[in-house]
C-alpha positions in Angstrom: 0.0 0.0 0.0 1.3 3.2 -1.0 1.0 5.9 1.9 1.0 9.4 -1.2 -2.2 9.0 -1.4 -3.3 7.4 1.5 -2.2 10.3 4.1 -5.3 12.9 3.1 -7.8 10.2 3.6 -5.6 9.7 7.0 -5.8 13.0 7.4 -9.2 13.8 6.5 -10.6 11.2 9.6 -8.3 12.5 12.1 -9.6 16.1 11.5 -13.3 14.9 11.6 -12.3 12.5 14.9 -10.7 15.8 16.5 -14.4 17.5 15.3 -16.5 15.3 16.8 -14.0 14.6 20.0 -13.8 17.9 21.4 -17.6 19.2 20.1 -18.3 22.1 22.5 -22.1 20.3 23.0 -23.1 21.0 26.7 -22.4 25.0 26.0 -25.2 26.9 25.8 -24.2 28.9 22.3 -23.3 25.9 20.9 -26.6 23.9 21.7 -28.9 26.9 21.2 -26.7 27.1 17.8 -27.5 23.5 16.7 -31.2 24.0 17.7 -31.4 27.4 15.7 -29.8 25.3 12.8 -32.6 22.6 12.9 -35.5 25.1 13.5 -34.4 27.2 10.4 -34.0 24.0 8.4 -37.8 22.8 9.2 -39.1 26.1 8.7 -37.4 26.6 5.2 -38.7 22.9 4.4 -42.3 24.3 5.4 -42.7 27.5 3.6 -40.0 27.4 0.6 -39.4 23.8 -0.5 -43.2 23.1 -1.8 -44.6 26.6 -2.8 -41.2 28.1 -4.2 -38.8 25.9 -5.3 -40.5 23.1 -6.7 -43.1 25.1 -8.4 -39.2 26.5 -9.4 -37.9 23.3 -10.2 -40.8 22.8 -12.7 -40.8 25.9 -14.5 -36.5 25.4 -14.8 -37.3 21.7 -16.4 -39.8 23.4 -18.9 -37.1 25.8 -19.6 -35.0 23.2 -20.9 -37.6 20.9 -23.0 -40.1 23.4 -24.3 -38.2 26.5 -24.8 -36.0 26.1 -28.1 -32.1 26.8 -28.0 -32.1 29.5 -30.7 -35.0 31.5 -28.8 -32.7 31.8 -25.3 -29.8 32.7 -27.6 -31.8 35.4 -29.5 -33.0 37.3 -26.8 -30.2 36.4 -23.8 -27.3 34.8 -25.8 -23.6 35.5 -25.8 -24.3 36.8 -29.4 -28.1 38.5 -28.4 -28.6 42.8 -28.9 -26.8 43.8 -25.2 -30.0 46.2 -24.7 -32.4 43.8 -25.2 -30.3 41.1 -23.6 -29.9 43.4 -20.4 -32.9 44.8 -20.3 -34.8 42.3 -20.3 -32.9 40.3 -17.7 -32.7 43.4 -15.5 -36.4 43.7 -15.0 -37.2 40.0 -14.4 -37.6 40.5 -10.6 -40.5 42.9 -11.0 -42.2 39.4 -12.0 -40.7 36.7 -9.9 -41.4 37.5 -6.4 -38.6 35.2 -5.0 -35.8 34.5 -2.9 -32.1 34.2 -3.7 -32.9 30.3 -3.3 -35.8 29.9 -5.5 -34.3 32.1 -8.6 -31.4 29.3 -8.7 -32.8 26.6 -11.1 -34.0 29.1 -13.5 -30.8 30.7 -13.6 -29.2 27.4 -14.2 -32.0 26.8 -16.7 -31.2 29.5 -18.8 -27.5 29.8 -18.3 -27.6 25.6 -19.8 -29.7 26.7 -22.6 -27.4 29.1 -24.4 -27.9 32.2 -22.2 -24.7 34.7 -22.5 -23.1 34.8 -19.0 -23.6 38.4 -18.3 -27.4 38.4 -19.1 -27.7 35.0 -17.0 -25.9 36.9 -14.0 -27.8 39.8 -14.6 -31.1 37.8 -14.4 -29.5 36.2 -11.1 -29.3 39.1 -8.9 -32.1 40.8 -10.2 -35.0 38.3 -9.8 -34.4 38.4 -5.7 -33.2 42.3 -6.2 -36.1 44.0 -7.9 -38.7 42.8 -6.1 -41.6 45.5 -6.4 -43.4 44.0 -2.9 -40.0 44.1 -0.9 -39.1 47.6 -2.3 -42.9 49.2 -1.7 -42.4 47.6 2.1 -39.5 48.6 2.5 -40.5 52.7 1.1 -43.3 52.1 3.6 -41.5 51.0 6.9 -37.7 52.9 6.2 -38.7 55.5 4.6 -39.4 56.4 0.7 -36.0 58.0 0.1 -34.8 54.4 1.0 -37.3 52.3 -1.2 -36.4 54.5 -4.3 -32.2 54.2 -3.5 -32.6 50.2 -3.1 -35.2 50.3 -6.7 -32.7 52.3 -8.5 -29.5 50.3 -7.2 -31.0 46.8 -7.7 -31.4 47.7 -11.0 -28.4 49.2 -11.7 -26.3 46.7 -9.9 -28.2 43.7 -12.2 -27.0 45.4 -15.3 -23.3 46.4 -14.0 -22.3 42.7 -12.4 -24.2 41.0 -15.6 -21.5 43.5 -18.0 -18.5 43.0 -15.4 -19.0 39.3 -15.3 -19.3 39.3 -19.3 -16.0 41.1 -19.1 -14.1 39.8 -16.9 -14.5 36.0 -18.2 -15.1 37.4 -22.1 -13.1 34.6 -23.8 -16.0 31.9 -22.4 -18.5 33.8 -24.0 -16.3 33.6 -27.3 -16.2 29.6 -27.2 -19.8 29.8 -26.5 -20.7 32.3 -29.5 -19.0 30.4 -31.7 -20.7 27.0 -30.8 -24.0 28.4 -31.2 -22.9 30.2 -34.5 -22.2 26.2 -35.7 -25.6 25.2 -34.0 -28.7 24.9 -37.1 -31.9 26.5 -35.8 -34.2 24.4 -34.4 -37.8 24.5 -35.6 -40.5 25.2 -32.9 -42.9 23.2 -31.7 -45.5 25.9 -30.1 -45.7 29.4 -31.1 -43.9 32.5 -29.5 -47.2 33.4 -27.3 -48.0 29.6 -27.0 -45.0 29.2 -25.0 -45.4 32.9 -23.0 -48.8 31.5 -21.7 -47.7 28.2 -21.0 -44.6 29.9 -18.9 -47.3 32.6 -17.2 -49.6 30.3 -16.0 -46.8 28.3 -14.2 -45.3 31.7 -13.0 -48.9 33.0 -11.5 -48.5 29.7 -9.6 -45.3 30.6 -8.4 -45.9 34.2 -6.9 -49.7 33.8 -5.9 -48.6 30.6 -4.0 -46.1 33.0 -2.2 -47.8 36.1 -1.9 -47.4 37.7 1.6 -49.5 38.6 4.0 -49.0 42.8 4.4 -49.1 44.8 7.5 -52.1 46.4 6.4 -55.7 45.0 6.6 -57.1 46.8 3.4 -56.3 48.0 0.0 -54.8 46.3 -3.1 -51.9 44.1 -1.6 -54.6 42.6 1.2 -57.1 41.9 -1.3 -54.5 40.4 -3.1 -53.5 38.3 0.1 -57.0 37.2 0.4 -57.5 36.0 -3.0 -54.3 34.4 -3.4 -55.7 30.5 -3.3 -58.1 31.6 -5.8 -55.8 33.4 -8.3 -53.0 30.7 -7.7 -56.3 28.1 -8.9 -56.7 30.2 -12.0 -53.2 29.5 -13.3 -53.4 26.2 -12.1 -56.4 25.5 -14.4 -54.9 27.4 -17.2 -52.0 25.3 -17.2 -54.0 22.2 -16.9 -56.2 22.9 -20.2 -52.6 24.0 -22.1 -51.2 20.9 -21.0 -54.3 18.9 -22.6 -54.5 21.4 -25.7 -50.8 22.2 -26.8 -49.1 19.3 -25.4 -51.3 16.2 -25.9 -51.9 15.6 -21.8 -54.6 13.3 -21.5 -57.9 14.8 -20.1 -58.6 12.0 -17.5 -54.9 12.8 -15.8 -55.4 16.7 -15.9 -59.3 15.6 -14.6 -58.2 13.4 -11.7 -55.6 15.4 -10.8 -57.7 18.3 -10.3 -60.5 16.8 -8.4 -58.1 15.5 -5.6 -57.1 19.0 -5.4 -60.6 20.5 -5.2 -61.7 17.9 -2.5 -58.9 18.1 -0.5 -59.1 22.3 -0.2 -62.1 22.0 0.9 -61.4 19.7 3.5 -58.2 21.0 4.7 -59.4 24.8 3.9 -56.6 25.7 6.9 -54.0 23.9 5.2 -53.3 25.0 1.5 -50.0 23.2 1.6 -51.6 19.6 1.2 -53.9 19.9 -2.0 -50.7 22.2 -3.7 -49.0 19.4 -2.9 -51.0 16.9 -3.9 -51.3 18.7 -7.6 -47.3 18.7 -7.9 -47.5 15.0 -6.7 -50.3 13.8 -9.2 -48.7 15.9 -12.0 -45.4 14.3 -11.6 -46.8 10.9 -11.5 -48.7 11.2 -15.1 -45.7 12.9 -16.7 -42.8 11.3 -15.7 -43.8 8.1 -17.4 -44.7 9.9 -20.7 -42.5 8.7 -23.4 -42.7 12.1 -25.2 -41.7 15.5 -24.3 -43.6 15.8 -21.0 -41.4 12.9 -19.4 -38.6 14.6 -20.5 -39.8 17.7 -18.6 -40.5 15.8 -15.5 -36.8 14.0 -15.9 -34.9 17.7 -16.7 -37.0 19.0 -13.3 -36.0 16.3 -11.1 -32.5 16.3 -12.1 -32.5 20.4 -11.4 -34.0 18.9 -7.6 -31.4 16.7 -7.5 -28.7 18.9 -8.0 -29.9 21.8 -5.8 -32.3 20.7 -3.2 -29.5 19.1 -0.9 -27.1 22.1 -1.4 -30.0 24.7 -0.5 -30.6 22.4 2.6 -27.3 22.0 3.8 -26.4 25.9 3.2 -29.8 26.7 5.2 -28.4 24.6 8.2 -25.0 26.1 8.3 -26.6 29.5 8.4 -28.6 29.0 11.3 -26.3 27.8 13.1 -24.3 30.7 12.4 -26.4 33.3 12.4 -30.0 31.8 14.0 -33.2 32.5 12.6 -34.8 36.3 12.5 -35.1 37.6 17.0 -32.7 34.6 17.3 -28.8 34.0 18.1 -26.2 31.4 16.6 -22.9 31.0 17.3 -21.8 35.0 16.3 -23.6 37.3 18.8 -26.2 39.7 17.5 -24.9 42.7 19.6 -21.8 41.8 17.1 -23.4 42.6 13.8 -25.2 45.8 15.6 -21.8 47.0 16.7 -20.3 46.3 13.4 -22.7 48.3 11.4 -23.0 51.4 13.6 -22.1 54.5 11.6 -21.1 55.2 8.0 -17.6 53.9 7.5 -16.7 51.7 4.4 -15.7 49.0 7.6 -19.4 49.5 8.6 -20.9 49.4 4.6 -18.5 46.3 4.1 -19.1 44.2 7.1 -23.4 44.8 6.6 -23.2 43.9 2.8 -20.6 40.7 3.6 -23.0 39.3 6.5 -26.0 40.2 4.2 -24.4 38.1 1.6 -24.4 35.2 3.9 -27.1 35.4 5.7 -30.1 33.6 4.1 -33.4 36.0 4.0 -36.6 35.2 3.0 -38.7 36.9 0.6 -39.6 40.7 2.2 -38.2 39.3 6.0 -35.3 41.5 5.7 -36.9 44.5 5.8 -37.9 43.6 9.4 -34.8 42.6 10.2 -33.5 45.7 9.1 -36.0 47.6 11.3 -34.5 46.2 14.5 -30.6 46.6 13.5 -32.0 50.8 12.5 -33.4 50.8 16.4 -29.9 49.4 17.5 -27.9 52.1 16.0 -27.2 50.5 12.2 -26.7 53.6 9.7 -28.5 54.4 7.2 -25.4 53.3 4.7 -25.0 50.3 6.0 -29.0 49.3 6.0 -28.9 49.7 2.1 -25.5 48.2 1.7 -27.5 45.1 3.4 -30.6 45.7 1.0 -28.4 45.5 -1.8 -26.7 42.7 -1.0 -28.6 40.4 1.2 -32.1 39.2 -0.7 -29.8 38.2 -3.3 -27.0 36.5 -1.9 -26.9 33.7 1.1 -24.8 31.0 1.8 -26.7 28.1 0.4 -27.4 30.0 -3.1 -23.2 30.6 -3.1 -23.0 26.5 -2.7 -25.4 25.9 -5.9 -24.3 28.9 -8.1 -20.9 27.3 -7.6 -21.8 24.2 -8.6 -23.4 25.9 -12.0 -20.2 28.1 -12.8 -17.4 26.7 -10.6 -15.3 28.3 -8.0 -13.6 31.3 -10.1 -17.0 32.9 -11.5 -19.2 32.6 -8.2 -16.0 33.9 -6.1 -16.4 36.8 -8.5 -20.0 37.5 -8.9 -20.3 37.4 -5.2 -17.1 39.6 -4.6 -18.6 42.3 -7.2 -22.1 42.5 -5.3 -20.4 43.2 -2.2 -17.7 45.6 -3.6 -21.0 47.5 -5.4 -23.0 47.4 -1.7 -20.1 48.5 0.0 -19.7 51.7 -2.3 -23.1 52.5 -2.6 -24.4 52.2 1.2 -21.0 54.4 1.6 -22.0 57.0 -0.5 -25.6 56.7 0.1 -25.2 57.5 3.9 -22.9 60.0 3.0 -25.3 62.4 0.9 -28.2 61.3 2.4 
């Protein structure tokens, strides 16, 4: 036996023996830590997995299968007219009300189908970023003068990192343009507005599903909130009658699957969660053993699942037990991050848009958050280097962005959003 090799297994067991032998458990931090790590876990299973990321997961697949090659590269390609490409992957967040979590497998659906790096990135920070719910909250509870600078920055920070990233790694793009120059245009199965419906319906899923509850009782976003089962039904039944239509679904399958649905709503009218379940569960069933195009949808989603789910979960569980969940502690100390951020300082704007970028928010939670750290003595700097940085960045979306790109390109594209936050919270709480 030859020991070159052998001494980093060697190696690698000693270090996790010495782990587990001298575990702090029996501390309080530490335990409270673990606990916080567990709690955030079963919470993130409970409100993201089901209503944002599968739902995700789905609409990424269909990415793949139903949208052609030649239409991602025509509008968001290496080769694709830089305003269009830009703008339109700028603007995406006004649409997709999600997290830095759930925007993951349609990044990585459109980055594998041809999508120029720089539009792809763009599209990245901007569907988390330019959220219109999380900047009208956050106008509302820090102030309007703070909802317009964290509007105008999102958008301007999507289009910057999309053209840095394009530069900075500009010889991939030229391998990719000329592979797609070589590729023969593939002919469409569905029209342009075929597909654009097909990929609403699923999208009106996706945000009604998720549609928080807002501080206010009445008005536009509440009545919203209180129709959001019904609207989120609407889509649902638009899909199913496309999927029968336009992609040959049988009508029994779309039939059955929706009457399970019905009944069980109106038995469990408390818990949404089981028939939205149950539709994702019966729809998966009937397509995955199609021998056409909608098994290959169901076989592209689940390997997106596969390839994300356990990364999102295991960065989820790190950060709690890091950070804890929101009016909680880890292992750092919240007086630490309130110290840290006090002032205007570029130490200040750099340690709020580096914690930001590892901490793991939820969709229009860090506005709250943010709320509290104000109260404690955060700056106003700081607060939107957070803004800027934090809904779109967190530990477990570093852990599956670096396992779409590799190492070098998520090391940058992280690096440039906190650079950018740090700068801009610096000179926002300097004129402001």
């Amino acid at each position: 036996m030859s020991w070159k090799n052998e001494w980093k297994y060697l190696a690698l067991i000693a270090g996790v023996f010495l782990a587990c032998f001298y575990l702090p458990v029996g501390y309080d931090r530490f335990d409270n830590a673990m606990l916080e790590a567990f709690h955030l876990v079963r919470w993130y299973a409970r409100e993201h997995v089901l209503f944002c990321l599968i739902p995700a997961f789905f609409i990424a697949g269909a990415i793949g299968v139903f949208v052609s090659q030649s239409a991602v590269m025509k509008y968001l390609g290496a080769r694709a007219n830089k305003i269009l490409a830009y703008g339109v992957a700028s603007v995406s967040g006004t649409i997709l009300a999600v997290c830095s979590c759930t925007i993951l497998p349609l990044f990585a659906g459109i980055y594998r189908m041809g999508a120029g790096l720089g539009p792809a990135c763009a599209f990245l920070y901007s569907g988390p970023a330019i959220n219109v719910l999380a900047i009208a909250l956050t106008a509302r509870v820090l102030g309007l003068e703070m909802g317009i600078a964290r509007a105008v920055g999102a958008i301007v920070f999507s289009v910057v990192i999309g053209l840095a990233m394009a530069l900075i790694f500009r010889s991939d793009d030229k391998q990719q343009e000329a592979l797609q120059m070589a590729m023969p245009d593939e002919e469409a199965k569905r029209t342009l507005w075929q597909n654009g419906l097909y990929f609403g319906s699923m999208v009106g899923i996706l945000v009604f599903a998720n549609w928080g509850q807002p501080q206010e009782t009445s008005g536009i976003w509440a009545a919203v909130y209180d129709a959001k089962w019904i609207l989120t039904a609407i889509f649902a039944a638009a899909l199913g009658l496309m999927l029968v239509v336009w992609f040959q679904m049988r009508t029994w399958q779309i039939g059955s699957i929706a009457a399970v649905v019905a009944v069980l709503a109106l038995l469990l009218p408390q818990h949404p969660v089981v028939a939205f379940t149950a539709g994702f569960i019966g729809l998966s069933i009937f397509i995955s053993t199609d021998k056409g195009e909608l098994g290959d949808w169901f076989t592209t989603s689940w390997g997106f699942a596969k390839q994300i789910l356990p990364l999102l979960l295991l960065g989820v569980f790190i950060a709690g037990a890091l950070l804890g969940r929101v009016g909680q502690e880890g292992l750092i100390p919240s007086h630490w991050v309130a110290w840290a951020v006090g002032g205007n300082s570029l130490q200040a704007n750099f340690f709020a848009s580096f914690a930001g970028a590892f901490m793991y928010f939820a969709t229009l939670t860090e506005v709250p958050i943010l709320q509290g750290l104000i109260g404690n003595g955060m700056g106003k700097g700081p607060a939107l280097a957070l803004l800027l940085a934090g809904p779109a960045l967190s530990l477990p979306n570093m852990l599956v962005i670096n396992s779409v790109l590799g190492v070098r390109k998520t090391a940058t594209f992280v690096l440039l959003v906190v650079v950018m936050a740090t700068f801009s919270g610096f000179f926002y709480g300097t004129f402001f």
